[in-house]
GULUM-128219 format. One record per residue: residue in one letter; x, y, z of N, C-alpha, C in turn. Coordinates in steps of 0.001 Angstrom, whole numbers, plus 500000, padded with zeros to 6 digits. Example, Ala and Ser with C-alpha at 12.3 -4.5 7.8 and 13.67 -1.06 7.14 Angstrom:
2
A513190494310507800512300495500507800513200496700507800/S512850497750507080513670498940507140512900500030507870/
END
This chain:
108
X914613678666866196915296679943866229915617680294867686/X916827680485868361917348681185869191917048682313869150/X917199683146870766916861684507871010918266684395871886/X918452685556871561919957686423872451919099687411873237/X919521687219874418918929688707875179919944688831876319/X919855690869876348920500691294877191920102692041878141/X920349692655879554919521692869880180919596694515880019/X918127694740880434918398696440879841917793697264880875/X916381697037881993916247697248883134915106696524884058/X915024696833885154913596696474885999913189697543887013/X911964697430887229910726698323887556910086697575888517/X909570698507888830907982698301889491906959699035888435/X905960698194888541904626698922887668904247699813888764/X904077701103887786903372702202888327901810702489887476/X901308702657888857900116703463888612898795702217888845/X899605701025889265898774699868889354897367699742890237/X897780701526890772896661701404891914895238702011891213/X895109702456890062894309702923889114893912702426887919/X895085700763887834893793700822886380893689698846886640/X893746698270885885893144696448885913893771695292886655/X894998695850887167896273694532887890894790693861888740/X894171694313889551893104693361890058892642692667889753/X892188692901888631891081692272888081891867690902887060/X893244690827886756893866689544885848895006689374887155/X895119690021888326896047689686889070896119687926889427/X895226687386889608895452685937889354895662685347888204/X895615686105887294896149685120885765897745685485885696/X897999686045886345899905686376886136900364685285886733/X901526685251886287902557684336887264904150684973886899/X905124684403887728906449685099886922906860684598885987/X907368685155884994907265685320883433906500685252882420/X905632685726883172904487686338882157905165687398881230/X904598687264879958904831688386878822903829689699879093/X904555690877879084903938691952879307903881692529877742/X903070693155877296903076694461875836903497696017876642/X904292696657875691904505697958876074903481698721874469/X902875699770875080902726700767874335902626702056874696/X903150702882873331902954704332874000901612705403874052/X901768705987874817900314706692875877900622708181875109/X900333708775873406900777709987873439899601711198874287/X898360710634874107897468711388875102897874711823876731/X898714711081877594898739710990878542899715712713878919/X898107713723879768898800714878879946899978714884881526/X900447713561881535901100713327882996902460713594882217/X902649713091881462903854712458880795904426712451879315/X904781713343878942905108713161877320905578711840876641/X906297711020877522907224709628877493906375708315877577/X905041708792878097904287708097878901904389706078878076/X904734705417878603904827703890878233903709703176879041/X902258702706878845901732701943878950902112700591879110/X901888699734880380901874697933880271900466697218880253/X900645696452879323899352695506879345899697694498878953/X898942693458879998898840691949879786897014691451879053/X897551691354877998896554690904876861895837692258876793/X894284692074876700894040693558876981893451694759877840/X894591694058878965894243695000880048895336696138880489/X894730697179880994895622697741881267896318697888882652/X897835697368882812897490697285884277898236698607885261/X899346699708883706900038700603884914900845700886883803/X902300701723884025903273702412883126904863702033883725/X905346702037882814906478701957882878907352703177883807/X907947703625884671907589704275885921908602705358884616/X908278706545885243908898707962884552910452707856884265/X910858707293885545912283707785885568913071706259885055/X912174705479884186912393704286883407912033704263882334/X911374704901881874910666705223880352911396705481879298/X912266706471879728912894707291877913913406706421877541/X914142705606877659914851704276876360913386703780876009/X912380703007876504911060702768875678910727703409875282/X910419704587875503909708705509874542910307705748873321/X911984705973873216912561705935872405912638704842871002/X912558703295871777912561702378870968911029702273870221/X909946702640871124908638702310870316908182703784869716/X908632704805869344908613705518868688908809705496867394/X910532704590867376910743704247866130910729703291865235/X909601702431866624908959701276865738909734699569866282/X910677699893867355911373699157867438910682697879868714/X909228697771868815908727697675869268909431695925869710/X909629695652868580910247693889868751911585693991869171/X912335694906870088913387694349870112913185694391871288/X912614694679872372912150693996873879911352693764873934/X911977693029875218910828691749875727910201692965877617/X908871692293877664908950692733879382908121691228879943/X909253690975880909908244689862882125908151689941883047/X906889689540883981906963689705885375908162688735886315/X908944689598886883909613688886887703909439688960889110/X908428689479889727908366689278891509907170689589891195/X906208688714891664904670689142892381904475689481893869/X903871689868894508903268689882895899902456690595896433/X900943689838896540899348690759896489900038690930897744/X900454691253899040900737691654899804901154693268899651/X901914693295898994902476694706899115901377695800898353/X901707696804898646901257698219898348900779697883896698/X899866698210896157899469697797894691900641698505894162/X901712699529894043902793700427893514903745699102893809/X903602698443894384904844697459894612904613695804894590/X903311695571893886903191694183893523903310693416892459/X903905694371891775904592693419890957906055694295890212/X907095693699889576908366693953889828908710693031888227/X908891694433887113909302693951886095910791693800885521/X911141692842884624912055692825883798912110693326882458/X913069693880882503913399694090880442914701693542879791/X914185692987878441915573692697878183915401692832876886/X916422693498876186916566693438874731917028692280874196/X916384691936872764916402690428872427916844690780870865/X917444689806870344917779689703868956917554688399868763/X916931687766867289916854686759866865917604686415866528/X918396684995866089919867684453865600919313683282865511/
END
């Protein structure tokens, strides 16, 4: 089975400076598969989109990138994107070490 994908945006993980990127930061590499889920507890953010690689948590989908995810996993549409890491670098600021992709995918 083929996948069609189109590109829909990229990020930086936020909030990486508070929760697990340390601790699996050596198990990433670029294109790693990320999970999105939504955070309705989170009193920061009504929109709030959680990232985790397996089951860690490593940061959010940044605010002013969120409402199309929030939108799609609201209504369940959870399979029609993809997220991968596309730039690592333990060098930079934990807000800026790593640098995601999204892309909406359809099966065919």
């Amino acid at each position: 089975m083929n996948t069609k994908r189109e590109h829909l945006a990229n990020f930086n993980l936020a909030g990486a400076t508070y929760y697990e990127l340390p601790l699996c930061f050596q198990k990433l590499q670029i294109g790693t598969f990320l999970q999105a889920k939504l955070d309705p507890e989170n009193k920061f953010d009504a929109r709030a989109v959680v990232v985790y690689f397996e089951e860690n948590k490593l940061g959010y989908i940044p605010k002013s990138e969120n409402r199309i995810f929030f939108k799609l996993l609201s209504m369940g549409y959870e399979n029609t994107f993809e997220l991968r890491i596309q730039q690592m670098d333990a060098t930079e600021h934990p807000e800026n070490q790593i640098r995601i992709v999204a892309h909406l995918i359809e099966k065919i």
